[in-house]
C-alpha positions in Angstrom: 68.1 -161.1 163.2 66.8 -161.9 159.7 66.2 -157.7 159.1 70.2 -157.4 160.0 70.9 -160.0 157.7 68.9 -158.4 154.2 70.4 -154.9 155.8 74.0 -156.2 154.9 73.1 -157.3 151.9 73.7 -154.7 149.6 70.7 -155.4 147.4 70.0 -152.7 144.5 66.2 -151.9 143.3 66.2 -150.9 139.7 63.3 -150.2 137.6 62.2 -150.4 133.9 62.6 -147.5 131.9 59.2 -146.3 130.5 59.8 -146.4 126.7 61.0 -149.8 127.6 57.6 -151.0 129.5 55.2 -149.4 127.4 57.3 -151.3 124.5 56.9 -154.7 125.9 52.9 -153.9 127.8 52.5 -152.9 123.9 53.8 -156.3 122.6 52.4 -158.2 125.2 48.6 -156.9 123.8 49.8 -157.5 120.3 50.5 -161.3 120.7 47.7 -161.8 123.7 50.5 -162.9 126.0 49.4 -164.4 129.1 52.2 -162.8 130.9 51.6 -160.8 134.0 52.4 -157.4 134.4 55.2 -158.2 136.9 56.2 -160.3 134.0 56.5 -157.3 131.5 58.4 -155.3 133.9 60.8 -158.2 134.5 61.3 -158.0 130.7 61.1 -154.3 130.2 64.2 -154.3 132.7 66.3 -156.7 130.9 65.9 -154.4 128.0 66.3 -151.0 129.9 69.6 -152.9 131.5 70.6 -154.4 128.4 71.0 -157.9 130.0 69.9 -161.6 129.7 66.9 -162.3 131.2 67.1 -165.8 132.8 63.7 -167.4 133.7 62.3 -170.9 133.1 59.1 -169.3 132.0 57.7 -169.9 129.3 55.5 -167.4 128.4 58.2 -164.8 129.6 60.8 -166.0 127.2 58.2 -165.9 124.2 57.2 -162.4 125.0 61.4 -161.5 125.5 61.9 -163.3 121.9 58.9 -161.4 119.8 61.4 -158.0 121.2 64.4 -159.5 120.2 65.6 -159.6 124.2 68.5 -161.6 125.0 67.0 -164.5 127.4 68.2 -168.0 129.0 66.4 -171.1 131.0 67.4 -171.6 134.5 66.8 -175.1 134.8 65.0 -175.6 131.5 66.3 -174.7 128.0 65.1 -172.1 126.3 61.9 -171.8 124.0 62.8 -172.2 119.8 59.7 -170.7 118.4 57.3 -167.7 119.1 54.0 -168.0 119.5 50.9 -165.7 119.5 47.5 -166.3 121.3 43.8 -165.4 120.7 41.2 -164.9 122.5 38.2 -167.5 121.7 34.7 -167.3 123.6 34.4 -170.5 126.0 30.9 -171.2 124.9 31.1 -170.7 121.5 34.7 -170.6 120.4 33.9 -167.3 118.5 37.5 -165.2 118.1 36.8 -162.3 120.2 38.6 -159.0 121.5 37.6 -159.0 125.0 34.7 -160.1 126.9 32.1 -160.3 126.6 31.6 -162.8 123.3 29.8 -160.1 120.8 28.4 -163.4 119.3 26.6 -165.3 122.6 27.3 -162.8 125.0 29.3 -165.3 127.4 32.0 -163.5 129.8 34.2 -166.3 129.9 37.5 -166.0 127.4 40.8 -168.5 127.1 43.4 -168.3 125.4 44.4 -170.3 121.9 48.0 -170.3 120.7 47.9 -170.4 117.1 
């Protein structure tokens, strides 16, 4: 019954375009986002499409505002201000790259806005 029902739906599966994805993935490094990369596709779409993106995510509309991509809140409003993250060593709150900390050697990383 519920396989008749999404077969009369009509439902359309579209896909980012790849200048578009590697775009945003590319952004998304740049600023440390802690977006996934279903997130990034969901973005890369909205610009492929050339449509709002409407999610209550945060982190989503942040990475949609550093690419100037048209975004709205659901049930939330909208983020004013971008931010960017870093990556900081849980031991030793060194800056680092990736893990593991070239200063202690720890594997653990979070993320700092700044």
């Amino acid at each position: 019954m519920a396989k008749r029902r999404v077969d009369n739906l009509e439902i359309q599966v579209e896909e980012p375009g790849s200048e578009s994805l590697e775009k945003v993935m590319e952004k998304s490094r740049d600023i440390n986002s802690p977006t996934s990369e279903t997130d990034e596709k969901l973005v890369a779409l909205a610009d492929t499409l050339g449509r709002t993106l409407v999610s209550d995510d945060k982190a989503v509309q942040n990475l949609a505002k550093h690419l100037d991509i048209g975004f709205e809140g659901y049930m939330e409003d909208k983020i004013e201000e971008t931010l960017e993250w870093e990556l900081v060593c849980e031991n030793c709150g060194s800056k680092v790259s990736s893990p593991p900390c070239p200063n202690c050697g720890h594997q653990k990383v979070r993320r700092r806005s700044f």
